[in-house]
N, C-alpha and C positions, 0 to 999 in steps of 0.2 A: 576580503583581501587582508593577509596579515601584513604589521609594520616591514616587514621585510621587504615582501611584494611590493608593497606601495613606496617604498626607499628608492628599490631595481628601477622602477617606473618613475618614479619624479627624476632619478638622474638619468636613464635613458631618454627622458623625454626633454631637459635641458639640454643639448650641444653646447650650448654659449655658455657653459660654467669653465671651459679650459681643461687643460690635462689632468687637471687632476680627477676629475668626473671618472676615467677610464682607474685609474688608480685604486679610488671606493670601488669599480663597481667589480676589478678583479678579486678586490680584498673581501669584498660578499660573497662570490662562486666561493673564495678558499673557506672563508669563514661562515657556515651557515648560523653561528651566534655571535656575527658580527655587528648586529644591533647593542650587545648587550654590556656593560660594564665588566663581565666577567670575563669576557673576552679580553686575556691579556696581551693577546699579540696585535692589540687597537680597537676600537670600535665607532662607530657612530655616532656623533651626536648631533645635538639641536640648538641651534642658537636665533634671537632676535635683537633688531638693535632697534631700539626705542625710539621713535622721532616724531618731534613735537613739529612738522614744516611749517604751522603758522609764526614758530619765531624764530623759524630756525636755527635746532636745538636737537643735542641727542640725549638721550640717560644713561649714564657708566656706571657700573657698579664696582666699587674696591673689592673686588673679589679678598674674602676670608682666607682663604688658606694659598693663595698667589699672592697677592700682596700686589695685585697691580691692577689697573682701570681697565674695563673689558664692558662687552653687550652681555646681555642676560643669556644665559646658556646652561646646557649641563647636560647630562645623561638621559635617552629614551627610557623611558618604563614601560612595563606590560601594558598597562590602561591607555596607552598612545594609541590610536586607529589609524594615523597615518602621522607623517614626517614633521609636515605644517603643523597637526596639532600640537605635537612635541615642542614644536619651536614657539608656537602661543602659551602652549602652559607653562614654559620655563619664563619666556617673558614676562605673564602675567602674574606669577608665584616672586620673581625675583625682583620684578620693578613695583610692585602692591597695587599697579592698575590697571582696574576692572575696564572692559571697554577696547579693549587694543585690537587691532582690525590689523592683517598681513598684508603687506601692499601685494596687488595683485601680480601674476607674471613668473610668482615657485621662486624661489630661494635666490638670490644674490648673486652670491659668491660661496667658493669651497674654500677652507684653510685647513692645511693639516700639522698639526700642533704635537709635541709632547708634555704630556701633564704625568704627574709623580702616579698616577694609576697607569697610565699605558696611553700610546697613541690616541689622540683625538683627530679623527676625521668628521670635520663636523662643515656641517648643512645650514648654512647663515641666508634668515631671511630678515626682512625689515617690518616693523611693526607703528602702526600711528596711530599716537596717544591720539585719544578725545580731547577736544577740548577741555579747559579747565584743569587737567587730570594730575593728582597728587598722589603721590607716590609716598613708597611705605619701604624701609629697608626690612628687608628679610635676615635670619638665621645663618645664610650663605656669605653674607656681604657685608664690609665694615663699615661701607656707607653706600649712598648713589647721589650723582650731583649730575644738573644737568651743565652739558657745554654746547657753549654754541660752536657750528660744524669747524670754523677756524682755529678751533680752541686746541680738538682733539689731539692732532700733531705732538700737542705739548706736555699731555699726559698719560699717551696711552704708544703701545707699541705698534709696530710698521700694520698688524696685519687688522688692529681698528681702525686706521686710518684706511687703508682699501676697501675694507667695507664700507664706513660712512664716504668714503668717494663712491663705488659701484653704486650705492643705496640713494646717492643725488642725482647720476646717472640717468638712471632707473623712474625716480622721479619724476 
């Protein structure tokens, strides 16, 4: 099954992701390289938001080139085999750690964003650190700090804070 297939399928098979679900999945009939960054007229991506729940606590990264606190995310690659992995290797590449398990149950929440490349329809699921787990800033990111989940509100905008609410939820 290619990243495609397995995208059409993770969101046909969530209902409870809300209107936007139908949104991506017309935006894939129209775009058959709708996974891919090159896709200027929006594409897919993958996001995880890191949470520590023994201390209740998430990992934000200052994203590099936005200049603002956000969950680990970014662009599908060929090497993805499906959506989830996507959203684990961006977490694990962006937050430096090894260990990170998807909470079970497919992806969160949908947010669909404009970033200076094009449309981001991206696919937000939750990720929990291991224990102990130390973190390592990436290339991507000017920092990562963690907040505990009351903190968020204060430094990040409306659509991390719906995640880390859906992702307690969820919980």
């Amino acid at each position: 099954m290619s990243l495609y297939d397995d995208t059409v399928l993770v969101l046909k098979n969530h209902e409870d992701l809300g209107e936007l679900r139908q949104v991506y999945l017309d935006h894939l009939a129209a775009h058959p390289d709708g996974m891919w960054k090159a896709c200027t007229d929006g594409h897919i991506t993958a996001s995880a938001l890191v949470i520590d729940a023994e201390r209740g606590r998430v990992l934000l990264t200052l994203h590099r080139k936005l200049r603002m606190w956000l969950q680990m995310g970014g662009h599908c690659e060929p090497g993805d085999d499906t959506l989830s992995a996507a959203a684990l290797r961006e977490g694990t590449e962006e937050s430096g750690i090894a260990g990170l398990s998807l909470l079970p149950g497919g992806p969160v929440r949908l947010d669909r964003h404009h970033t200076p490349c094009a449309w981001h329809l991206d696919v937000q699921y939750a990720a929990l650190a291991p224990a102990g787990a130390v973190e390592a800033i990436s290339d991507e990111s000017l920092d990562l700090r963690w907040f505990a989940y009351d903190e968020v509100a204060g430094v990040a905008d409306e659509s991390v804070v719906r995640l880390v609410e859906a992702t307690r939820v969820r919980f």
